[in-house]
N, C-alpha and C positions, 0 to 999 in steps of 0.2 A: 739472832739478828735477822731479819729481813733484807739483808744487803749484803754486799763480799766486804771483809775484812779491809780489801785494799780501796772499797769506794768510799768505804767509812773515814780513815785514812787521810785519803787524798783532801775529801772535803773538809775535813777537822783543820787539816793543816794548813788549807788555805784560808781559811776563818781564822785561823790563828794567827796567821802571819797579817793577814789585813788589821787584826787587831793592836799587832805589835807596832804596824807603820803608821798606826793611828789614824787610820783611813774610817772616816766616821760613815761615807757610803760605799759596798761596793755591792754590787751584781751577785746571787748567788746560782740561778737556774738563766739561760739564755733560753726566752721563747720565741721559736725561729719557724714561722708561718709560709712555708715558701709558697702557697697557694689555697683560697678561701673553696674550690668547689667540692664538693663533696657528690658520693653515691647515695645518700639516705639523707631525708626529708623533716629531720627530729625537729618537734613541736618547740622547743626550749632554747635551740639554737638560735641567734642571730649575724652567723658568719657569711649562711647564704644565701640570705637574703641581699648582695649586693647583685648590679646589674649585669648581665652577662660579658661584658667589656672586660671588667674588673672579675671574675670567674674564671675567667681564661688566660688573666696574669699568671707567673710562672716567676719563681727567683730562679738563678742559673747557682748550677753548685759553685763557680767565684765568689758568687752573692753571698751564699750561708757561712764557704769558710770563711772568707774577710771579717765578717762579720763576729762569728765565735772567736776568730782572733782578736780583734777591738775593745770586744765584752770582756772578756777572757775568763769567763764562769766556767767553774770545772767542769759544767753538766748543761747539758742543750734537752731541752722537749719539744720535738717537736709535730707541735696540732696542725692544725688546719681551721676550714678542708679536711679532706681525706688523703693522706701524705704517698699512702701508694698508690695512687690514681697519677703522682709527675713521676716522668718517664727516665726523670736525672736521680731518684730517691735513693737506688743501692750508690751511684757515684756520690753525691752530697755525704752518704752514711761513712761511706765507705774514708772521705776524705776530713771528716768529724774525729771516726775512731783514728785516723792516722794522726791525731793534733793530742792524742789521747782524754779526749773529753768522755764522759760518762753521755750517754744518747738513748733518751727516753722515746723512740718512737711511738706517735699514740697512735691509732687505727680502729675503725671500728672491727676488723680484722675479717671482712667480705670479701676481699681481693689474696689475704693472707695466706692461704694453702698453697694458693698455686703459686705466689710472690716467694714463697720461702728459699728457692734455688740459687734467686739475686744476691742473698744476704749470707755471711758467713756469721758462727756463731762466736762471741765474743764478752769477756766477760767488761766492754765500753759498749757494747749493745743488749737496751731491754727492748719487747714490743710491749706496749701499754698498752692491753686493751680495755673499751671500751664496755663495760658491763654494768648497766643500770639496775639490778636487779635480777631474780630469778626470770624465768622463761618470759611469763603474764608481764609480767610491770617493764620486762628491757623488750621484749616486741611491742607492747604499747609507749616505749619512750619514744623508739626512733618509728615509729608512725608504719610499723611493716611486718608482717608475721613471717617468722623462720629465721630472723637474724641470729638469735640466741643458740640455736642448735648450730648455722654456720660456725658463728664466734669460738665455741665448745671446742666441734671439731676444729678450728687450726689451730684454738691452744693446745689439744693435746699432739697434737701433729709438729706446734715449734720445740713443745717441751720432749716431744721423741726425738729431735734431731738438736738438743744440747742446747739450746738459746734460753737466756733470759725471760721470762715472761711475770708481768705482773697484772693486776686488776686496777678498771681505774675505774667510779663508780660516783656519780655527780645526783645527791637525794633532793627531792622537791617535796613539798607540805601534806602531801598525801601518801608520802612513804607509810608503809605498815611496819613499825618495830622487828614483828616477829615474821616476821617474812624476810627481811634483808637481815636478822641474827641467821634467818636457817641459809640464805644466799653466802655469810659469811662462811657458812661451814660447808655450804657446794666449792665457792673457791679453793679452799684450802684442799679439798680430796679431792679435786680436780690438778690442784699441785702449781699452784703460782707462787712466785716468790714471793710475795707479798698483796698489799690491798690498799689503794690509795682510797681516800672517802672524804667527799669535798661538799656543803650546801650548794644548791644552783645561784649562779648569781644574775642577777634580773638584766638581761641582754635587750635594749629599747626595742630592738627589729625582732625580738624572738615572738614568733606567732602563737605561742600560748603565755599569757602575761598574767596570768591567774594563780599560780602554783608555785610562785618564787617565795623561798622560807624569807620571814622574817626573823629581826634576831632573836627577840625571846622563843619563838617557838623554833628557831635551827638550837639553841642548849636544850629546852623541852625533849628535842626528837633524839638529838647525840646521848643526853645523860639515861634515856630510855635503851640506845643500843648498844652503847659501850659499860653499859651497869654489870657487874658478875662476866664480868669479860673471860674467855674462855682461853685458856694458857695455847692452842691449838691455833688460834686466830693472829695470823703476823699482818702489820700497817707496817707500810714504806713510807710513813711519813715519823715526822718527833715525836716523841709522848706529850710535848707541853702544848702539839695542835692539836692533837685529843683532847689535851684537858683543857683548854681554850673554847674545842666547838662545846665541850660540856658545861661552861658558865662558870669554872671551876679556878682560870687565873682570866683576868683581861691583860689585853696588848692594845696599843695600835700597830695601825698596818703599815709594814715597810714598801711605800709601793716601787721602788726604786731594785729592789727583790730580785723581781723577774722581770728585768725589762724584754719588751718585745721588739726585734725587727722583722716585718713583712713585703711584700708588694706596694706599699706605701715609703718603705722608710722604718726612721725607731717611733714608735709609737709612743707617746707622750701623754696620760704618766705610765702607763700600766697594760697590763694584757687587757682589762676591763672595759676602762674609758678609754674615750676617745677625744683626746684634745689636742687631736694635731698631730704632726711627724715633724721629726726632722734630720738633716742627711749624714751626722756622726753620732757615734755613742757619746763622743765628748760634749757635743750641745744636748745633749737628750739631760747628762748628767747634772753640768752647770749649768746650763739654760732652763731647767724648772723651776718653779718656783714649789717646791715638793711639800710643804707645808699649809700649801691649799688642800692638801687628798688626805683625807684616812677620816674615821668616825667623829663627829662632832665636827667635821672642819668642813665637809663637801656633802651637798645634798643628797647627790646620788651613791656614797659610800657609808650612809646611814645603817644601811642592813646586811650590809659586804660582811663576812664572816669566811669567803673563801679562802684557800690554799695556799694559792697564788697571793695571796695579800699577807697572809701571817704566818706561811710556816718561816719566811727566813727571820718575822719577828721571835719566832721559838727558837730557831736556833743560835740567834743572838742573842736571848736569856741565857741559853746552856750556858753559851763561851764569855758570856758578860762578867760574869763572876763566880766564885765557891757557892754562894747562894742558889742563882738559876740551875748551876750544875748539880748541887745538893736536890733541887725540884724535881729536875729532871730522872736524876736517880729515883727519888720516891714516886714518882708518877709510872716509872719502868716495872717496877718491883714491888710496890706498894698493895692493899688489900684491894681486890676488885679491879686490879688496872694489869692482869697479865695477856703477855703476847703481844706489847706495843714495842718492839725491839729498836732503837734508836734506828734514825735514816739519816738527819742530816743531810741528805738529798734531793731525792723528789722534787721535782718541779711541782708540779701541779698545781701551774704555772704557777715567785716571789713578789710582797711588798712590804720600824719601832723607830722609834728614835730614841731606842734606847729605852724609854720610861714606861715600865709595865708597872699594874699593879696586882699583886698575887692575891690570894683568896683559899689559898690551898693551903 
């Protein structure tokens, strides 16, 4: 498994129990945005692109716990922005792991080496870093040469001093198959607990708008890198969102998943889009109309294939029934699909209503 024993656990149990109360929506990943600015410039983003007013917003750690309190998602991620750049980010972490939630911090891990002192090591703390690639293609995401060797060095620097660490890795249409298979096997001997692996989702303000996968070619690219998958290679995410980006079961998307609150508010519907905030999780909840968003229902979630949209729809396959959980097993275990070790977790960053249809 790509996860501890007890996050596996925790998350199953609470899926389980929402299922038993007959709770048809509930929050699986809380994504908690305390600030949009960031250190690096990447092409693909559209976070910082807001005006400097709004860059210099800040949540106070009150803000974050209230908040994971509210949601009450076993598991917080929290993006940005660049999250070690606010100056409250060990206190916020620090007051996450005390509520005992599972705490994905993403980073592009520039600040990291020398941040590591802040943070105790914790098996409710991972650092997710950001890795697009091998050296050439992750200095060419984020627009900057040398990030990839910093990155390197503080993961081997958190994984010397006992922390969690995992890969988080976001592909665009010009991925090369065989260069992110051999990136697959640099992560692994470099020794991360696992590998998140998401298509880019097309952000309006992101300054390169050329390179967002569409959906037949995001199955094209996945069924090319997950083909003859290597038993060595662990994903922290489900097997049924492997076998989803591979064209292999369809879903729609739960966008309700991963709700976000930032410097705005809860962000309505999705970490995604943008339709609005508003000031509790309880109106974000009942207040949408959540049946406008997912593929065939909203224009701009036409070629959405991310993370954040469908893994909490895999992991409501698994617990849906003997069926999805029978999938799930064969997608774990099955010919050509080793080292996808169930997650059940991962943010990166949730949004079914239930009705999939398999293909596997």
């Amino acid at each position: 498994m790509a996860v501890p024993l007890s996050q596996a656990y925790t998350v199953a149990k609470y899926v389980l129990t929402q299922k038993a109360k007959g709770v048809a929506r509930y929050p699986l990943v809380l994504m908690l945005e305390p600030l949009f600015r960031c250190n690096l410039a990447c092409a693909g983003c559209g976070k910082i692109q807001y005006p400097d007013h709004v860059l210099d917003m800040r949540l106070t750690p009150q803000q974050c716990w209230a908040a994971a309190e509210e949601c009450g998602a076993p598991m917080v991620s929290i993006p940005g922005g660049e999250p070690l750049i606010h100056p409250e980010m060990p206190e916020i972490v620090r007051g996450l792991v005390n509520q005992q939630r599972y705490v994905y911090l993403c980073t592009n891990a520039l600040l990291l080496e020398r941040k590591l002192d802040d943070y105790a090591p914790s098996k409710y703390l991972t650092f997710s870093i950001h890795m697009d690639g091998l050296k050439e293609e992750h200095d060419h995401a984020v627009c900057r040469d040398g990030v990839y060797d910093v990155a390197v060095r503080a993961i081997r620097a958190a994984l010397k001093r006992g922390f969690r660490v995992t890969s988080n890795t976001t592909l665009f249409d010009d991925a090369k198959p065989e260069r992110v298979r051999a990136f697959f096997d640099e992560m692994m001997t470099l020794g991360v607990e696992g590998m998140m692996i998401s298509p880019g989702y097309s952000y309006q303000k992101a300054p390169d708008q050329q390179h967002f996968l569409k959906r037949q070619r995001t199955q094209e690219l996945f069924s090319e890198l997950l083909r003859d998958r290597k038993r060595s290679w662990r994903f922290n995410q489900s097997p049924m969102f492997l076998e989803f980006l591979m064209g292999h079961v369809e879903y729609q998307c739960t966008p309700w998943g991963n709700p976000t609150y930032n410097v705005f508010g809860w962000q309505r519907p999705c970490y995604l889009l943008q339709d609005g905030y508003v000031k509790t999780f309880r109106e974000l909840m009942e207040g949408t109309d959540w049946d406008r968003y997912g593929t065939g229902r909203h224009e701009k979630c036409a070629d959405c294939m991310v993370h954040c949209g469908y893994e909490a729809s895999a992991v409501n396959d698994t617990f849906g029934s003997w069926g999805g959980l029978a999938r799930t097993v064969r997608a774990m275990v099955g010919p050509n699909r080793h080292g996808s070790g169930p997650s059940l977790l991962q943010p990166r960053p949730p949004r079914h209503d239930g009705h999939e249809v398999s293909r596997a």
